[in-house]
C-alpha positions as CSV (number, residue, x, y, z in Angstrom):
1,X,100.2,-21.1,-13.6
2,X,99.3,-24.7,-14.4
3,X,96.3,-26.5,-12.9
4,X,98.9,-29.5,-12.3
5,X,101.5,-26.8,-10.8
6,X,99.4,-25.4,-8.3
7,X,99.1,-27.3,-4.9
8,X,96.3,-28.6,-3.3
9,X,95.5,-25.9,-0.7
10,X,95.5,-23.8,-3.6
11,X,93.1,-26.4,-5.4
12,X,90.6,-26.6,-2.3
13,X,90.2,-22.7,-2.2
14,X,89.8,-22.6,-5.9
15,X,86.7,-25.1,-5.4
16,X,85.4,-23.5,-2.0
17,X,85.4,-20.3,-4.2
18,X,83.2,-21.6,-7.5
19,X,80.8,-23.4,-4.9
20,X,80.5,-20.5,-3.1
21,X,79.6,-18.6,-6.4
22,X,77.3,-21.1,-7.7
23,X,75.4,-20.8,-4.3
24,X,75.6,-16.9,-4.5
25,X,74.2,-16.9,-8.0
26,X,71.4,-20.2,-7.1
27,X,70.2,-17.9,-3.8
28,X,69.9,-14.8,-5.8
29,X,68.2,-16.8,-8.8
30,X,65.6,-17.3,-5.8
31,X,65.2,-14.3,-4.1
32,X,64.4,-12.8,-7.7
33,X,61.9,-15.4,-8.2
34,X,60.3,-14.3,-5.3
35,X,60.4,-10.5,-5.3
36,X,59.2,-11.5,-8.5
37,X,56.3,-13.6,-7.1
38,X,55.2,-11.2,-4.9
39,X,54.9,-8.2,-7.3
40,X,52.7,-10.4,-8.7
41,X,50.9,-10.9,-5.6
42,X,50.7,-7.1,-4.7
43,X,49.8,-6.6,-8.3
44,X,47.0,-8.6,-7.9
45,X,45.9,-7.0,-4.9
46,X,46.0,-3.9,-6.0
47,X,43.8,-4.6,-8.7
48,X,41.5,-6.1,-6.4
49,X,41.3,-3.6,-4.0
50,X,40.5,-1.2,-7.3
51,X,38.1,-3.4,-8.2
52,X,36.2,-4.3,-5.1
53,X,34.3,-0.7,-5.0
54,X,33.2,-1.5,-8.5
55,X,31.9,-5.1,-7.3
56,X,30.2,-3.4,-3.8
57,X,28.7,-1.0,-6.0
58,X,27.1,-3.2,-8.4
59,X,25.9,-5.3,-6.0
60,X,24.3,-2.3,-3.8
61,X,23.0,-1.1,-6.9
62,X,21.2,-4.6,-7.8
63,X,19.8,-4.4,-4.3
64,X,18.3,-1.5,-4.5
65,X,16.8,-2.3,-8.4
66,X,15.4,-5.5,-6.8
67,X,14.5,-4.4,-3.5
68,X,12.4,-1.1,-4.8
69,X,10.5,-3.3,-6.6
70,X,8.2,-5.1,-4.8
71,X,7.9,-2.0,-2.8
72,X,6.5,0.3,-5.3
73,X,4.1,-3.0,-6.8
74,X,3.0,-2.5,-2.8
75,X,2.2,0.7,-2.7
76,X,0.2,0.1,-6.0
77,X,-1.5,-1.9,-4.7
78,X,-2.3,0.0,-1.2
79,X,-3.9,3.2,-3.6
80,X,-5.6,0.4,-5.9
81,X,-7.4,-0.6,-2.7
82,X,-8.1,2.7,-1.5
83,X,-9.3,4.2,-4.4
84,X,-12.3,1.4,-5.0
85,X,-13.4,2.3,-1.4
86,X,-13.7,5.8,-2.1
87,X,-15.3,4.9,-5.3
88,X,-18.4,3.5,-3.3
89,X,-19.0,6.8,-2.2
90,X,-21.4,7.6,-4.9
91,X,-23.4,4.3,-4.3
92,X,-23.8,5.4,-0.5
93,X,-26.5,6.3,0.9
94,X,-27.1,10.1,2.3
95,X,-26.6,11.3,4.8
96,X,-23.8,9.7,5.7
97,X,-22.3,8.5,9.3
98,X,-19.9,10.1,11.1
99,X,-17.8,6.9,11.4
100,X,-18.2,6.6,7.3
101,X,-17.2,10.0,6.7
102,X,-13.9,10.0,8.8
103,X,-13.2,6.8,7.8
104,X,-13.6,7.5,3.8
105,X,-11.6,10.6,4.6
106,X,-8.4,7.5,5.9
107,X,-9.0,5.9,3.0
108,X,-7.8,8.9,1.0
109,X,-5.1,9.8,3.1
110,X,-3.9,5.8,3.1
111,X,-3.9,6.4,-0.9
112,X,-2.6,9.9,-1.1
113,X,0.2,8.4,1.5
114,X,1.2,5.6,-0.4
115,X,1.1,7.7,-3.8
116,X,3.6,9.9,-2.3
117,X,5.7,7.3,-0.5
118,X,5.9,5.2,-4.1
119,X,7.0,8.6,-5.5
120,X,10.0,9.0,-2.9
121,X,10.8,5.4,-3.4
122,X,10.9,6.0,-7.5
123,X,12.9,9.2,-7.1
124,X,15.3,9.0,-4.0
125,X,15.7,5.0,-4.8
126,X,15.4,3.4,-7.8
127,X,16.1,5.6,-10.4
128,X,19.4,7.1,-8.5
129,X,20.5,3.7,-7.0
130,X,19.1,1.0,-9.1
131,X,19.4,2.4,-12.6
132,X,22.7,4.2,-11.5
133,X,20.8,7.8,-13.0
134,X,21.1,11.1,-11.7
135,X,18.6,13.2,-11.4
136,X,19.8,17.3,-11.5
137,X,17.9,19.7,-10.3
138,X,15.5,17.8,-8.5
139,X,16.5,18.5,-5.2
140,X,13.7,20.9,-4.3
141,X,11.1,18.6,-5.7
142,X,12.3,15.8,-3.6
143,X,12.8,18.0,0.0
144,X,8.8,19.5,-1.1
145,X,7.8,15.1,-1.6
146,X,9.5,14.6,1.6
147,X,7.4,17.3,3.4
148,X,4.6,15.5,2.1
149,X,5.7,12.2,3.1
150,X,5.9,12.9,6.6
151,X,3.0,15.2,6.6
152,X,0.6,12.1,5.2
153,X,2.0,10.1,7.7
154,X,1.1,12.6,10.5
155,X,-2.4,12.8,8.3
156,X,-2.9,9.2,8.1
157,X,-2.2,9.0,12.4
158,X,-4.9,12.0,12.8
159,X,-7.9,10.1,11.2
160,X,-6.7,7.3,13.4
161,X,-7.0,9.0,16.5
162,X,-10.1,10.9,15.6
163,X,-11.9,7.6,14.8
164,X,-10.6,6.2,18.1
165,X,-12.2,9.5,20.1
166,X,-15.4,9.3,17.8
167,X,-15.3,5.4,18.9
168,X,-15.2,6.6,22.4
169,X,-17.8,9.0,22.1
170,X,-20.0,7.0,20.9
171,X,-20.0,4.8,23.8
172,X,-19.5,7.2,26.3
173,X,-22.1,9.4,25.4
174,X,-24.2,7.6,23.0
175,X,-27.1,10.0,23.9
176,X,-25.4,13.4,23.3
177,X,-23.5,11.9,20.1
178,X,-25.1,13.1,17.4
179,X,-25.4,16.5,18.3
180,X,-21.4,16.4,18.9
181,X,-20.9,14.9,16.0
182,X,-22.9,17.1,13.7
183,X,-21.8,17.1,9.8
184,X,-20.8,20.3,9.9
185,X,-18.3,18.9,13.0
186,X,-17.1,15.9,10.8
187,X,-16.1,18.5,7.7
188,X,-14.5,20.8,9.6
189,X,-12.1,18.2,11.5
190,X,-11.4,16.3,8.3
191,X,-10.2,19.9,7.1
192,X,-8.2,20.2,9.9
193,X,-6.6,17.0,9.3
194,X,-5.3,17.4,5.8
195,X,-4.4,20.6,6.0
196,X,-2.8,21.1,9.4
197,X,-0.1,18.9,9.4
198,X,1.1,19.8,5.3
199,X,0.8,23.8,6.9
200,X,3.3,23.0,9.9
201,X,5.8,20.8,7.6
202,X,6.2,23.3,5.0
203,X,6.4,26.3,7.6
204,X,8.9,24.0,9.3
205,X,11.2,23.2,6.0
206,X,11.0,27.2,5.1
207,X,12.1,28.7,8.9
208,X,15.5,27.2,9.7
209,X,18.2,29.5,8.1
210,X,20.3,28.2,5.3
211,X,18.8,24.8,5.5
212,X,15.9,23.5,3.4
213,X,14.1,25.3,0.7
214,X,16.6,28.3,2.4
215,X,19.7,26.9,1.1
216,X,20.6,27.2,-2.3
217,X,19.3,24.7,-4.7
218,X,17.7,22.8,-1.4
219,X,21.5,20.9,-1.0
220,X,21.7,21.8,2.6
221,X,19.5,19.4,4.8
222,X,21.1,18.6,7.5
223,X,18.6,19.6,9.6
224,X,16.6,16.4,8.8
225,X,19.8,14.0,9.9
226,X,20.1,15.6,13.6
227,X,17.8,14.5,16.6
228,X,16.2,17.7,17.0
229,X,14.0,17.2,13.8
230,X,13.5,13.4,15.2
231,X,12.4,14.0,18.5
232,X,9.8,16.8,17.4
233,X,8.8,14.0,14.9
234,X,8.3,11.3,17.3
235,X,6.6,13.4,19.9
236,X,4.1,13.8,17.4
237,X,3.7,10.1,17.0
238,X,3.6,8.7,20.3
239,X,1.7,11.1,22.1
240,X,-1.4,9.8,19.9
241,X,-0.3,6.4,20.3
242,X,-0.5,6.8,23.6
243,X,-3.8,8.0,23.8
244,X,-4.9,6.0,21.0
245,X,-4.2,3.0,23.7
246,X,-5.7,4.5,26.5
247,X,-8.9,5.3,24.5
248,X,-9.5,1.7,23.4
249,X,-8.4,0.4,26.4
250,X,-11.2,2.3,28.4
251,X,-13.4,1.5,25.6
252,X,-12.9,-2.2,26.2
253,X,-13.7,-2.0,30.2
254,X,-16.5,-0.3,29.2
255,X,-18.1,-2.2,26.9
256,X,-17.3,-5.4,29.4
257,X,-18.7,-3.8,32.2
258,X,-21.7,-2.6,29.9
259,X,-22.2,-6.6,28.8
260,X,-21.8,-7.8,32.6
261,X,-24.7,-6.0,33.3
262,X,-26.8,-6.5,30.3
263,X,-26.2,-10.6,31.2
264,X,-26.9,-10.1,35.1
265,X,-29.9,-8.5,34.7
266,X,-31.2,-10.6,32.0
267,X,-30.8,-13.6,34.4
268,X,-32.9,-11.6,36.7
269,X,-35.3,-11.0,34.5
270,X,-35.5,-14.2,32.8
271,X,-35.1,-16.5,35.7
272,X,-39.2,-16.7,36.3
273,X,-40.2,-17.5,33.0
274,X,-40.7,-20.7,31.1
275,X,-37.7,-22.5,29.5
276,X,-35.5,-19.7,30.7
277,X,-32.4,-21.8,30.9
278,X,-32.6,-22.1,27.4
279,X,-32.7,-18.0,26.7
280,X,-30.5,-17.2,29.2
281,X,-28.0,-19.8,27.2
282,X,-28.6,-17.8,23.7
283,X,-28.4,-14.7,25.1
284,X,-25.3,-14.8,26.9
285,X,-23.9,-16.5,23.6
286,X,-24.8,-13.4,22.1
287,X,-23.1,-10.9,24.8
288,X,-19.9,-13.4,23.9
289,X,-19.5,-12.7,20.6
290,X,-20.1,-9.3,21.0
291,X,-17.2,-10.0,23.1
292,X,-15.1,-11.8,20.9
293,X,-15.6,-9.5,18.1
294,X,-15.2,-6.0,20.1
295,X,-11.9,-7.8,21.6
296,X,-10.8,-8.6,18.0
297,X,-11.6,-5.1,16.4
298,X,-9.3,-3.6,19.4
299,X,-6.9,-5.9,18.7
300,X,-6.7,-5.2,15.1
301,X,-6.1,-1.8,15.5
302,X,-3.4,-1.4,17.9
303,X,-1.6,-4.8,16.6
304,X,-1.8,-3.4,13.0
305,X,-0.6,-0.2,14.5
306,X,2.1,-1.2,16.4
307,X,3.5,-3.9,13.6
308,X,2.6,-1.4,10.6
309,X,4.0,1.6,12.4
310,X,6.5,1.3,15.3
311,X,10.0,-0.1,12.8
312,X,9.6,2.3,11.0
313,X,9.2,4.8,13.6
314,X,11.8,3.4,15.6
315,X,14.3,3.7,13.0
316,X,13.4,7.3,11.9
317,X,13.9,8.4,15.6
318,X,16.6,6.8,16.9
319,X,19.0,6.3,14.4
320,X,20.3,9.8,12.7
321,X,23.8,11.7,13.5
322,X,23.5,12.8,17.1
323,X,20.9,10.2,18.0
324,X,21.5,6.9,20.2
325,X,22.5,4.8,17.3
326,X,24.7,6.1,14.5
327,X,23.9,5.5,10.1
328,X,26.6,3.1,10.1
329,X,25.4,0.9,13.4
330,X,25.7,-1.9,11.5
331,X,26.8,-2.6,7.6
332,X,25.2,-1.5,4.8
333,X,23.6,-4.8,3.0
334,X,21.9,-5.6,6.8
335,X,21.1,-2.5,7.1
336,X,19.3,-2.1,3.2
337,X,17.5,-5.6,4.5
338,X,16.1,-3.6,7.7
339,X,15.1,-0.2,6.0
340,X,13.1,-2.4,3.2
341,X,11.2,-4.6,5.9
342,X,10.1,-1.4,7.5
343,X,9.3,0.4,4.9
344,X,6.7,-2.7,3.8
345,X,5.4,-3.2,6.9
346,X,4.2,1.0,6.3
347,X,2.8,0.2,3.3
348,X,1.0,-2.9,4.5
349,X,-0.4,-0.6,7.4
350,X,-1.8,1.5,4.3
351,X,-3.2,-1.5,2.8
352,X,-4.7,-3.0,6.3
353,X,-6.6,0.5,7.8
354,X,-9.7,0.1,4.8
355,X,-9.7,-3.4,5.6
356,X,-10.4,-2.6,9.6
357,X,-11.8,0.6,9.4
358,X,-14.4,0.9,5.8
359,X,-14.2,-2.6,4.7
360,X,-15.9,-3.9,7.5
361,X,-18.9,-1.4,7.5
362,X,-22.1,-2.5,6.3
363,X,-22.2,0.7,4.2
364,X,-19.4,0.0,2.2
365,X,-20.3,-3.4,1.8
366,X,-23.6,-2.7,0.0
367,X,-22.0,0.4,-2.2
368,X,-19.5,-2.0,-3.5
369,X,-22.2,-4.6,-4.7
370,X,-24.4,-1.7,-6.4
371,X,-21.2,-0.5,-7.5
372,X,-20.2,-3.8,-9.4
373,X,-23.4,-4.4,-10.8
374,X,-23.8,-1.0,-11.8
375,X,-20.3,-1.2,-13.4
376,X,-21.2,-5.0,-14.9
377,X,-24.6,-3.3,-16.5
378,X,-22.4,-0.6,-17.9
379,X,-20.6,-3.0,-19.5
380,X,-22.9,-4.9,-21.2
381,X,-24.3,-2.2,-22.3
382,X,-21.2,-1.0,-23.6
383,X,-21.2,-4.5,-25.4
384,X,-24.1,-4.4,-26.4
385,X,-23.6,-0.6,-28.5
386,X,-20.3,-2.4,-30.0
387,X,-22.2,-5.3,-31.3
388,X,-24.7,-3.2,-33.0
389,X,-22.5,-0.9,-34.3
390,X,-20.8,-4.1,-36.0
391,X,-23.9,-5.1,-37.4
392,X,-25.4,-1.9,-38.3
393,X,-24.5,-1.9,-42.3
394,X,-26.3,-5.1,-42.5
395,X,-28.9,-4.2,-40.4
396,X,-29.7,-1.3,-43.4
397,X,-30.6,-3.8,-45.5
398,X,-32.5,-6.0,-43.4
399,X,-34.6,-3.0,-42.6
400,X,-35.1,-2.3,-45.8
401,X,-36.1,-5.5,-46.9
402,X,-38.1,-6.3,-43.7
403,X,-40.2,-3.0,-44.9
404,X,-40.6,-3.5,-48.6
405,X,-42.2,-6.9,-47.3
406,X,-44.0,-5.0,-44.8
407,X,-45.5,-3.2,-47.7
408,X,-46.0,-5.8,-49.7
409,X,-48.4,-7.6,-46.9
410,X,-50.0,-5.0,-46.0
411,X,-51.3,-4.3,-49.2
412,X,-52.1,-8.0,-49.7
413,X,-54.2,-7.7,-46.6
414,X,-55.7,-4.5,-47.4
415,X,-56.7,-6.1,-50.5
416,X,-57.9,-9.9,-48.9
417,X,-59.9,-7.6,-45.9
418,X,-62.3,-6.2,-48.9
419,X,-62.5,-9.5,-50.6
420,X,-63.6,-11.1,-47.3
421,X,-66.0,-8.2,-47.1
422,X,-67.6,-8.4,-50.7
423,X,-68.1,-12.7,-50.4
424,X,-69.3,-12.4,-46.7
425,X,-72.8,-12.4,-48.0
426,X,-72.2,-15.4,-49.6
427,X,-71.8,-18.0,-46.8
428,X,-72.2,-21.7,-47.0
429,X,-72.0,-24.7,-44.4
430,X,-69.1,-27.2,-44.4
431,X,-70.7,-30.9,-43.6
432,X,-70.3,-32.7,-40.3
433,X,-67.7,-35.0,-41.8
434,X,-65.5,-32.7,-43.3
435,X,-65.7,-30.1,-40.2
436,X,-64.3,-33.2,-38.5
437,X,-61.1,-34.0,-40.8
438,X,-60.6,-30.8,-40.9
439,X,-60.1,-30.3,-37.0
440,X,-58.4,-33.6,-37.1
């Protein structure tokens, strides 16, 4: 049928009909476009979401590359320190203190604990998280560095406490203190205090069944992740702490009651004789800084011990799998930023105790002077060998020359001694005049 033949009803649906399709075909133009747009979109996410481990990981790993770092230059540093006090030794003189001896014998355990903490960091740390490099069949060495770990630290808090009860004997008894504190006493507890706590460890980390050095290929140690293991570990750290703090603090009444005295009866004593006002000044200056510097010794040792010590403690007893806080109490990057601030704060501690403790003693003081000039002597001496040694083929001829004209003037002399002794008969006087120019 004609377009012209048809009516206009039939026109009207014949237009409704291609708008209609137009709009059909415009609407599912669009909805492909979209579907469209958001495969892309999902696409993209997808490929993010398999990408953002990748990104996480790198980023963790750079944390622990740079954040291992410093901590290892730190612990470096802690047995560089160490190890020049315990090189005084030789320069001391014998017999030596009991107070020396314990507190060389920290010095070593500071050093032998930051050697085997730098270790841990190095193989649990950096080379497995930083470089991204596994280490097989290490597992065994690393459980035997972590019994080690933990029994320095237990080491390093056992010469802390025996120097606090020597301390105390000392002042409490200061009659009967030597014969306490004989040499033979001294060796036998510094014995004691490496050995005891690497015996218990070890014993500790063979005994539980199929767990540590038990379990095959030391994979299974879970032992060291539950609170049991934590709590036995922090009972023996705040029991000493404990009475670490009560043994300085009873040190510290006594020593002010001890100075009260000493200033009231020098008052007494003083107060009949001539210009007294003027003594009793100076010597109650002196009973202040005693004072001020038995107050600041105190206070060095339980602040550095509480600042060194207690995050780290803290964080080793009461965050593990069945302890009050959980491994994932808050996210990992904070969490990375704790652990490292701890851990330095240890190693400080390591750095701080032959700086309280050794440093400070008048003993060590002196061996390190003898030491550095004998090791400044040694030197130039050392210098001194090299430089001849560069001159020596030179020097061959120079000796040889020097003693063919040795030769030659001593035979000249031989010969001008018997000519003097042939003409001495013959002597004649100079005149006045020319004796004169002559000294002239």
């Amino acid at each position: 049928m004609d377009d012209n033949d048809s009516s206009p009803v039939e026109r009207s649906n014949q237009a409704i009909m291609n708008l209609s399709s137009l709009a059909y075909n415009y609407l599912a133009t669009r909805t492909l476009e979209v579907d469209a747009t958001n495969l892309v979109a999902m696409l993209n996410k997808s490929v993010d979401d398999s990408n953002a481990p990748d990104i996480d990981s790198h980023r963790m790993r750079l944390l622990y590359f740079y954040g291992t770092l410093p901590l290892i230059f730190f612990c470096i540093i802690s047995i560089a320190v160490n190890v020049k006090i315990l090189g005084c030794v030789y320069w001391i003189r014998r017999p030596l203190s009991p107070t020396l001896q314990i507190s060389l014998s920290l010095a070593g355990a500071d050093a032998f604990s930051s050697a085997a903490l730098g270790i841990g960091l190095v193989g649990n740390s950096f080379i497995p998280e930083g470089l991204g490099l596994k280490l097989p069949g290490t597992r065994c060495f690393l459980l035997g560095l972590e019994v080690i770990r933990i029994g320095a630290v237990i080491i390093t808090l056992g010469h802390l406490v025996t120097l606090a009860i020597n301390h105390y004997l000392g002042i409490l008894k200061p009659l009967h203190y030597l014969s306490i504190m004989t040499h033979r006493m001294t060796t036998c507890l510094t014995i004691l205090l490496w050995t005891l706590p690497l015996c218990f460890f070890m014993a500790y980390f063979n005994l539980i069944e199929n767990e540590g050095f038990q379990s095959p290929g030391c994979k299974n140690i879970t032992f060291l992740l539950k609170k049991n293991f934590r709590v036995m570990f922090g009972s023996l750290f705040f029991g000493p702490f404990v009475l670490m703090v009560c043994i300085y603090a009873h040190i510290f009444h006594i020593v002010r009651k001890h100075q009260a005295s000493r200033l009231r009866f020098s008052r007494v004593g003083l107060s009949f004789r001539r210009n007294g006002s003027n003594k009793i000044h100076q010597n109650t200056y002196h009973l202040l800084a005693k004072n001020i510097k038995a107050i600041r010794t105190t206070l060095l040792i339980l602040g550095s011990f509480m600042i060194g010590w207690m995050p780290a403690t803290f964080l080793f007893v009461f965050v593990c799998d069945d302890c009050l806080l959980p491994f994932d109490w808050i996210s990992k990057y904070p969490r990375f930023l704790v652990y490292s601030a701890s851990h330095c704060l240890l190693i400080l501690k390591t750095i701080v105790n032959p700086i309280i403790y050794a440093a400070r003693m008048h003993e060590i003081q002196v061996a390190t002077k003898r030491m550095r000039s004998s090791l400044c002597k040694f030197g130039r001496a050392v210098g001194d060998k090299d430089s001849l040694g560069l001159q020596s083929y030179e020097g061959i001829f120079r000796d040889r020359a020097s003693q063919s004209k040795s030769a030659v003037c001593q035979v000249g002399h031989i010969r001008s001694t018997k000519c003097s002794q042939h003409d001495s008969k013959y002597s004649y006087t100079t005149p006045r005049s020319q004796r004169e120019k002559t000294s002239l």
